[in-house]
N, C-alpha and C positions, 0 to 999 in steps of 0.2 A: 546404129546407123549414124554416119556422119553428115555433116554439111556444107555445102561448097559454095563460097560468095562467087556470083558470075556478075555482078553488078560492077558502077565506074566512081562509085562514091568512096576516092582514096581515103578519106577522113574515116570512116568506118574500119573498110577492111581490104585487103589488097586482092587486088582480082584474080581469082585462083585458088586462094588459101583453101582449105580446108579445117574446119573446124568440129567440135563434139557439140554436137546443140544438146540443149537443156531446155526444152518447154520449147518456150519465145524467145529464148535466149543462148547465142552460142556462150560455150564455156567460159571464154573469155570477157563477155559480156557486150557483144554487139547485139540488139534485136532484129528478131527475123521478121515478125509478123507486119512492123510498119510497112518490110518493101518483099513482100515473099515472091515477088517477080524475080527480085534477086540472085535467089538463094535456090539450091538443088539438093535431093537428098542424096549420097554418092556410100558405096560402100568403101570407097580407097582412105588410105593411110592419113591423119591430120597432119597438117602442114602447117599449119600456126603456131610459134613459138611463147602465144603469149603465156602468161600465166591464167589455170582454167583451163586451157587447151592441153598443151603441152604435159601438165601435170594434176 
C-alpha cells in the first residue's frame, strides 16, 4: 500500500505525489504521522521521484 500527500505544505511534499510509506515515514523520508490529516492510503502507482520512493 502506497501513500498520497493531499496536504498544502509545499516544503514537505507536493500535493498529489504518491509515495511508498515506511512505518511513519514515506520512502523518501517525509513523516506521516506529525500531520496524518495529510496523508491517504491509495493503492495507485508512486509518483515521487525522490530517492526512497522512486527506487
Amino acid at each position: 500500500m502506497n501513500i498520497k500527500y493531499i496536504g498544502n505544505d509545499t516544503k514537505k511534499s507536493e500535493n498529489g505525489k504518491i509515495h511508498v510509506q515506511n512505518g511513519n515515514y514515506t520512502g523518501c523520508g517525509a513523516r506521516i504521522d506529525d500531520n496524518p490529516q495529510d496523508w491517504v492510503k491509495t493503492s495507485q502507482s508512486v509518483t515521487c521521484d525522490k530517492n526512497g520512493c522512486k527506487n
